[in-house]
N, C-alpha and C positions, 0 to 999 in steps of 0.2 A: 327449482330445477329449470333446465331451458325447455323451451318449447319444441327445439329439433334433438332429439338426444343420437339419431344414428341418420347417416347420409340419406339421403333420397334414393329412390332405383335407377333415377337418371346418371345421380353420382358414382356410381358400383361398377367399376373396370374401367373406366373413361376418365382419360386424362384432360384438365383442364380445358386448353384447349380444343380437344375433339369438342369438348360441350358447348365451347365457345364458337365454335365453326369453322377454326384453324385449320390448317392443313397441318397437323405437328410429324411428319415423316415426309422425306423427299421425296422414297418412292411412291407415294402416292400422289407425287405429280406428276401432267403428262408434258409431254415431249416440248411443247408450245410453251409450257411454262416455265420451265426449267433455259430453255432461250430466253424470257424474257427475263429471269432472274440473272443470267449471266448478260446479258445486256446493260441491265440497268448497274449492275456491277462494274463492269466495265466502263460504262458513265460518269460512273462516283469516283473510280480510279483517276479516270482523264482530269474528272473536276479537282479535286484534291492536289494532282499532279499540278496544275495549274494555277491553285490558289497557293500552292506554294512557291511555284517558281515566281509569281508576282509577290509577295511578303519578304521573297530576298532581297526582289528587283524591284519596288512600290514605280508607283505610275511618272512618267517624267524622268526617271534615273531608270541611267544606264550601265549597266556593267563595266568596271575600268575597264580598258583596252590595254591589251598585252602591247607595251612596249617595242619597235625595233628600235634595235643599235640603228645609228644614223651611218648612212655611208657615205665616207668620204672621196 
Protein backbone atom coordinates (compact mmCIF):
# COMPACT_ATOMS: atom_id res chain seq x y z
CA UNK A 1 0.00 0.00 0.00
CA UNK A 2 1.42 3.64 -0.49
CA UNK A 3 2.25 5.64 2.14
CA UNK A 4 -0.14 8.74 1.40
CA UNK A 5 -3.51 7.00 0.64
CA UNK A 6 -5.73 10.35 0.87
CA UNK A 7 -4.64 14.10 0.12
CA UNK A 8 -3.16 16.21 2.73
CA UNK A 9 -5.54 19.20 4.44
CA UNK A 10 -3.36 21.52 2.58
CA UNK A 11 -4.67 19.65 -0.53
CA UNK A 12 -8.56 19.71 0.22
CA UNK A 13 -10.35 22.75 -1.78
CA UNK A 14 -7.19 24.25 -3.18
CA UNK A 15 -6.37 24.25 -6.42
CA UNK A 16 -2.80 23.60 -7.60
CA UNK A 17 -1.72 26.65 -8.10
CA UNK A 18 -3.31 28.44 -4.97
CA UNK A 19 -0.74 25.95 -3.19
CA UNK A 20 1.80 26.83 -5.34
CA UNK A 21 1.50 30.54 -4.77
CA UNK A 22 -0.24 31.44 -8.14
CA UNK A 23 -2.50 34.00 -8.56
CA UNK A 24 -4.93 31.24 -10.51
CA UNK A 25 -8.02 34.04 -10.92
CA UNK A 26 -7.78 37.49 -12.46
CA UNK A 27 -9.83 39.08 -10.17
CA UNK A 28 -7.74 38.70 -7.61
CA UNK A 29 -5.44 40.87 -9.20
CA UNK A 30 -4.96 44.39 -8.44
CA UNK A 31 -5.20 47.25 -10.66
CA UNK A 32 -1.23 47.69 -10.98
CA UNK A 33 -1.12 44.30 -12.14
CA UNK A 34 -3.36 43.75 -14.56
CA UNK A 35 -1.40 47.05 -16.32
CA UNK A 36 1.49 45.38 -16.22
CA UNK A 37 0.14 42.18 -17.70
CA UNK A 38 -1.43 44.10 -20.43
CA UNK A 39 1.83 45.83 -21.02
CA UNK A 40 3.98 43.23 -21.14
CA UNK A 41 1.46 41.94 -23.70
CA UNK A 42 1.39 44.50 -25.61
CA UNK A 43 5.38 44.16 -25.81
CA UNK A 44 5.20 40.65 -27.05
CA UNK A 45 2.70 41.80 -29.64
CA UNK A 46 5.11 44.61 -31.00
CA UNK A 47 8.00 41.95 -30.71
CA UNK A 48 6.41 39.32 -32.80
CA UNK A 49 4.95 41.90 -35.13
CA UNK A 50 8.51 42.60 -35.70
CA UNK A 51 10.09 39.60 -35.88
CA UNK A 52 7.95 38.93 -38.44
CA UNK A 53 7.96 41.65 -40.48
CA UNK A 54 12.06 41.04 -40.50
CA UNK A 55 11.62 37.06 -41.58
CA UNK A 56 9.83 38.44 -44.84
CA UNK A 57 12.21 41.17 -45.06
CA UNK A 58 15.80 39.40 -43.53
CA UNK A 59 18.60 42.07 -42.92
CA UNK A 60 20.19 43.68 -46.11
CA UNK A 61 16.87 42.96 -48.49
CA UNK A 62 14.57 45.17 -49.41
CA UNK A 63 11.22 44.97 -50.35
CA UNK A 64 10.73 45.02 -54.39
CA UNK A 65 9.74 48.44 -55.43
CA UNK A 66 6.42 48.88 -57.07
CA UNK A 67 7.36 49.57 -60.41
CA UNK A 68 6.23 53.25 -62.39
CA UNK A 69 5.44 53.18 -66.10
CA UNK A 70 8.26 55.37 -67.41
CA UNK A 71 7.05 58.63 -68.95
CA UNK A 72 7.69 59.66 -72.02
Amino acid sequence: MSEHTAPGPDAIGARPAQRAGHQGRREDLTTHQMRTIGQRRSDAEEKLARHLKEGRHPAGEHPPAMERPADD
